[in-house]
C-alpha positions in Angstrom: 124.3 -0.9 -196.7 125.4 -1.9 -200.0 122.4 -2.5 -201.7 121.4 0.4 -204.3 117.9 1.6 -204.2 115.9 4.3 -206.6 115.1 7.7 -204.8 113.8 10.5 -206.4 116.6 13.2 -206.2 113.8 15.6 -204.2 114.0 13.1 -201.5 117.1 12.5 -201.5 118.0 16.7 -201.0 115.4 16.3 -198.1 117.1 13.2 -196.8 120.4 14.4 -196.7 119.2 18.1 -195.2 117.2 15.8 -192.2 120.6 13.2 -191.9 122.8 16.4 -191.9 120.8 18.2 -189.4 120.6 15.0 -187.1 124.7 14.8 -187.5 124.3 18.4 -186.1 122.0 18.3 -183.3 123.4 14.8 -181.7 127.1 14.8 -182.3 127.7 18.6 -181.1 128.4 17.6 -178.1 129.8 14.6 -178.2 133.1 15.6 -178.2 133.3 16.6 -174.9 131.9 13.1 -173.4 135.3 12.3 -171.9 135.5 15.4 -170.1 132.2 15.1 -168.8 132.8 11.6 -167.7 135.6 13.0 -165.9 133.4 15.5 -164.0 131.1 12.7 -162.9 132.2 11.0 -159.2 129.2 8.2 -159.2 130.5 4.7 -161.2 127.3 4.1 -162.1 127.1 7.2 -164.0 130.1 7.7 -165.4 129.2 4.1 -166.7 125.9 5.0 -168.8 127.4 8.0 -169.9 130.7 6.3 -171.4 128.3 3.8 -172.8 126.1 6.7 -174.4 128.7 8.5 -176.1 130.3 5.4 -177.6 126.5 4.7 -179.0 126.4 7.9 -180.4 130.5 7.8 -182.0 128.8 4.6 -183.9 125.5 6.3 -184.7 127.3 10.0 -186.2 129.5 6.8 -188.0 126.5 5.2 -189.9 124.9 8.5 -190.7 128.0 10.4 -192.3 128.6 7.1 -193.8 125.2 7.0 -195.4 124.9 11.0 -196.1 128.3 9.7 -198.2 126.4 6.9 -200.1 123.8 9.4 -201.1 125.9 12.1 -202.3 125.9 14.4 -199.7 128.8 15.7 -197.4 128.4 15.1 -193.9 127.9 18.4 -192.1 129.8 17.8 -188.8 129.2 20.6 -186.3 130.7 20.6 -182.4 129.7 23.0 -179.4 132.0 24.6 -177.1 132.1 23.3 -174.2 129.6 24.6 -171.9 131.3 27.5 -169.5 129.7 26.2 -166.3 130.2 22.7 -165.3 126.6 22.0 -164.2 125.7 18.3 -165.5 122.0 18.9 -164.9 121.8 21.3 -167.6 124.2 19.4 -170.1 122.4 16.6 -169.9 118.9 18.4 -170.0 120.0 20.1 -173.0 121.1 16.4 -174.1 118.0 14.7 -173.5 116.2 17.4 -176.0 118.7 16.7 -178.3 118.8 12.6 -178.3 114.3 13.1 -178.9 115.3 15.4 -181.6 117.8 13.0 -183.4 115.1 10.1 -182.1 112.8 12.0 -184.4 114.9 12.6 -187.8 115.9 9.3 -187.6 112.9 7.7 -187.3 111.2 10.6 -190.0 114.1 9.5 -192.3 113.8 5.9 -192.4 109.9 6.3 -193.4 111.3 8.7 -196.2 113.0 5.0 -198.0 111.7 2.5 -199.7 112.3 -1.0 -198.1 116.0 -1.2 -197.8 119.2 -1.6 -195.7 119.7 1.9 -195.4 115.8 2.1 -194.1 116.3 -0.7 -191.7 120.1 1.0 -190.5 117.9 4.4 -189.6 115.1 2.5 -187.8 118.0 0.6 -185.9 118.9 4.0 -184.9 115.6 5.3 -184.0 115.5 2.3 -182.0 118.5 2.7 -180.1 117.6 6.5 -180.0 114.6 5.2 -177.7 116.9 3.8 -175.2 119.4 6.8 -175.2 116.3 9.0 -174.0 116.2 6.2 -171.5 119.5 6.2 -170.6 119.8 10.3 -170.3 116.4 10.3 -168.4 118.6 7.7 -165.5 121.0 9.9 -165.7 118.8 13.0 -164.7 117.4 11.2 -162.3 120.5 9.8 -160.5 122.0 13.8 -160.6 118.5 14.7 -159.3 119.4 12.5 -156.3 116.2 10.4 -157.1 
């Protein structure tokens, strides 16, 4: 991400405000993956979870690195942890959140000209893809299916 591009500073306020928000929605959680892994009794689960959370440690690492290299100040924001331990919902409320982040990071890479911070947020988008993936086997293996 070193090169340095030209962006009209209204795009850049609206890129920072969508990067921000996508730091916010994603990571909130995030914190608590260890925990959660703990609560989980199948291997195979607690697996693609460990796996998704160390994805999304990298991911919040390239975006508050970038929101940096713009200007901005990453805008870090964590949940409580739910109060009821019930992994359906957590990860339901997760899978809304990984389409979400899908979506801003996908909506802020078309916002750049051709560059490596536009080919950094389509990586992301990308691997945003298979995290909906990933949550959606993880549904299903909690949904006994």
């Amino acid at each position: 991400m070193a090169d340095k591009i030209k962006i009209a500073q209204d795009i850049v306020s609206a890129l920072l405000k969508r990067l921000n928000q996508a730091l916010r929605v994603e990571y909130s959680l995030i914190i608590h993956y260890p925990y959660i892994v703990n609560l989980m009794r199948d291997k195979e689960l607690k697996k693609l979870a460990t796996e998704l959370g160390a994805a999304s440690i990298h991911h919040a690492d390239v975006v508050a690195t970038l929101i940096s290299k713009l200007g901005g100040k990453p805008e870090w924001s964590f949940e409580p942890f739910p109060e009821r331990t019930d992994l359906k919902k957590i990860f339901r409320k997760q899978l809304a959140k990984e389409r979400l982040a899908l979506q801003l990071h996908k909506g802020s890479a078309e916002m750049l000209p051709p560059s490596s911070h536009r080919k950094s947020l389509s990586t992301l988008a990308r691997e945003e893809e298979e995290h909906v993936e990933v949550v959606e086997r993880i549904l299903s293996k909690l949904d006994g299916k």
